[in-house]
C-alpha positions in Angstrom: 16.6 -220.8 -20.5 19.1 -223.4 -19.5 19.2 -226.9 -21.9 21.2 -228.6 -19.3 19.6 -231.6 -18.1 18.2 -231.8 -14.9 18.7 -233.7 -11.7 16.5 -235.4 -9.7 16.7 -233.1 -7.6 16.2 -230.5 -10.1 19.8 -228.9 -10.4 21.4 -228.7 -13.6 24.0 -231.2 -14.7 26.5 -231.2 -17.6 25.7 -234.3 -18.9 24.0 -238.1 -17.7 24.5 -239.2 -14.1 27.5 -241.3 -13.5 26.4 -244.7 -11.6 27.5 -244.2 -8.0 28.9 -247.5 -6.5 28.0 -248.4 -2.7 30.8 -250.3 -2.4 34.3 -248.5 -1.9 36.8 -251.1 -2.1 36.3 -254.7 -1.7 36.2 -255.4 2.4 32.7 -254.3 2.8 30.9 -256.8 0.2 33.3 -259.6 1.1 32.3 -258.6 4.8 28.4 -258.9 3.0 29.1 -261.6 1.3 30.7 -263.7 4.5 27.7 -262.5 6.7 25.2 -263.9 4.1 26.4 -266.5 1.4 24.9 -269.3 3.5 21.4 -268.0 4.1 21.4 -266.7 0.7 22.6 -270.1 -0.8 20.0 -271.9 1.5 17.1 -269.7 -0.1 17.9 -270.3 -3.5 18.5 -274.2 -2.8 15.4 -274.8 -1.1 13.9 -273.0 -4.3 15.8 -274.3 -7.6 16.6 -278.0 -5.2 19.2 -278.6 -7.4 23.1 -277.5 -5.8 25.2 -277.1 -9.0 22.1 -274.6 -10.2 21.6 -273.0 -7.0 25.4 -271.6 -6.7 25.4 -270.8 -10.2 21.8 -268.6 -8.8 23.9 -267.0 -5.6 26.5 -266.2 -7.9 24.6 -264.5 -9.9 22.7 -262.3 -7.1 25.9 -261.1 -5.7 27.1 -260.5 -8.8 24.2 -258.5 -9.0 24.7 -256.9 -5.6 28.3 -256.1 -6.5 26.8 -254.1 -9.6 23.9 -252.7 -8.2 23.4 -249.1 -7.3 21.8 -247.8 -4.7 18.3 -246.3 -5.5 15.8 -244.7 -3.2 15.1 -247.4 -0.4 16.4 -250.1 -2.6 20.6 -250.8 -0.5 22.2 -253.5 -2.5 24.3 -253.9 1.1 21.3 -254.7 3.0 20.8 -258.1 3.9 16.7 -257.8 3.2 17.7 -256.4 -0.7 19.8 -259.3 -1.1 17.5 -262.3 -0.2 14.8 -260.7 -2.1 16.6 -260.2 -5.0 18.1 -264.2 -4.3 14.2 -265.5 -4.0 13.0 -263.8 -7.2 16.0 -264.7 -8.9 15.3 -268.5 -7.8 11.7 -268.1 -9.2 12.6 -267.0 -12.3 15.1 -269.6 -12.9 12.5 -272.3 -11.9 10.0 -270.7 -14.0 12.7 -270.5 -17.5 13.3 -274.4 -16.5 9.6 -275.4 -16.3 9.0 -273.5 -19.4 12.5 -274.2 -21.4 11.3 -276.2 -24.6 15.5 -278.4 -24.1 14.5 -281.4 -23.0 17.1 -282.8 -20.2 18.8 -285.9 -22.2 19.3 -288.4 -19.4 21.9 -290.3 -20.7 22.3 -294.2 -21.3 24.8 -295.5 -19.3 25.3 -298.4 -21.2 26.2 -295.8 -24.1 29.4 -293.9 -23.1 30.4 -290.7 -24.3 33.1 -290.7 -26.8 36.5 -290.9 -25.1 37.8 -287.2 -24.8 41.1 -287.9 -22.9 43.8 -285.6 -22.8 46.0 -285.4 -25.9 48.9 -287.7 -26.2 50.9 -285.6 -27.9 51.1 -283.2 -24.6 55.1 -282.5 -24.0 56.9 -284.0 -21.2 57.0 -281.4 -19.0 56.5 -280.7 -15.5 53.9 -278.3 -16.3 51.9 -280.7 -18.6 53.0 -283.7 -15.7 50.9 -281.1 -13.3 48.0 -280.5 -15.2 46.9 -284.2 -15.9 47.4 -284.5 -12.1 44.8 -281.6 -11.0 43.0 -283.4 -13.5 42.8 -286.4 -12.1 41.7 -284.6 -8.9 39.1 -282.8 -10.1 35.6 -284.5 -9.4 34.5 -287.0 -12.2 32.0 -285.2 -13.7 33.6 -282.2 -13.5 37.0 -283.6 -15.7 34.6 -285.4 -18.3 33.3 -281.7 -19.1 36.4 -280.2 -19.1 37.7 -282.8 -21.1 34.7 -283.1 -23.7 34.8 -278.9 -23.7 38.9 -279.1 -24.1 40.4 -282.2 -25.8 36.8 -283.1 -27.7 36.5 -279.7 -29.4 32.2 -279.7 -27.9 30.6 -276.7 -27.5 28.6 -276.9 -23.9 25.2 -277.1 -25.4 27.1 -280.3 -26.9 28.6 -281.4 -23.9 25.4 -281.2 -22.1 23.3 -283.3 -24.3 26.6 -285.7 -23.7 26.5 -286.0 -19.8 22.7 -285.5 -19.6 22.8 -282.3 -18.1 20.7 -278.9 -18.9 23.2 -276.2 -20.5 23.2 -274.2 -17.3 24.3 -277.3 -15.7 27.1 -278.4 -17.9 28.2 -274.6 -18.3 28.5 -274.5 -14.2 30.3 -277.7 -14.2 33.2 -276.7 -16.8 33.1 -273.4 -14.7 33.5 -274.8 -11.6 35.7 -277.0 -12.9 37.9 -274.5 -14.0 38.1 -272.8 -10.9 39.0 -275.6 -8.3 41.9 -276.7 -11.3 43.1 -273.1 -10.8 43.1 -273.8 -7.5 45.4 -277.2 -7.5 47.5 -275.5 -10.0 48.3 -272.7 -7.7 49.1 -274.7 -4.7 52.7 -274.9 -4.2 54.2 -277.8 -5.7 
């Protein structure tokens, strides 16, 4: 009597099944992704109403999408699989917020946050000259979280409580953040 383990379909294997990827390469889920970013982000708006939340949501469905597997019925490259994974990913995320004990600290705006500026100490360089000006071009919000994360030394559960924001929010924030700075910085010069 064999003790390999079986497959599904009942032939022996030499050890556990190796996750199968439906996506070979990167064109077809960018092609997915082009063909279905906006309805997907649309869903998940109209369901969490709040934009910094809701692309932090379609992120994380096509992140899901881009680690699914297929299984059965279930395509992670069909459009259906996607928005119904993107609506019940919206749900729960509404649900976790109702629920979430955190109360959102709206903050006084008479009461600043402390001043987390840039060091001064930062050399003279053309690099350093370069990043305080993608800085500067970042939205507003954006740069106070990325300065409050950076030069304050605040952790984001910190930093939320500092721009009244949930921790979600401010985490999105410094992410996005981050990414549109990478962006300035690798424009030509």
């Amino acid at each position: 009597m064999s003790t390999a383990p079986m497959s599904p379909s009942g032939d022996a294997t030499t050890g556990p099944p190796t996750p199968v990827s439906c996506w070979v390469g990167e064109a077809p889920f960018v092609r997915l992704y082009d063909e279905t970013s906006s309805r997907v982000y649309g869903l998940v708006r109209r369901i969490v109403r709040d934009p910094v939340l809701a692309e932090e949501v379609t992120r994380e469905v096509f992140l899901r999408a881009w680690h699914a597997v297929p299984v059965g019925d279930q395509d992670p490259a069909d459009a259906g699989w996607l928005m119904a994974t993107a609506h019940r990913h919206a749900v729960d995320t509404v649900r976790a917020a109702e629920t979430d004990p955190t109360p959102v600290v709206v903050r006084d705006p008479a009461v600043s946050a402390p001043a987390a500026t840039p060091p001064t100490t930062l050399p003279d360089t053309p690099e350093a000259r370069r990043v305080l000006r993608a800085l500067a071009m970042l939205t507003h919000t954006q740069r106070e979280v990325l300065e409050l994360t950076y030069f304050g030394g605040y952790t984001h559960a910190e930093v939320a409580v500092l721009v009244g924001a949930r921790l979600g929010t401010a985490q999105a924030l410094a992410r996005e953040g981050l990414h549109r700075l990478r962006g300035l910085l690798l424009e030509p010069a």
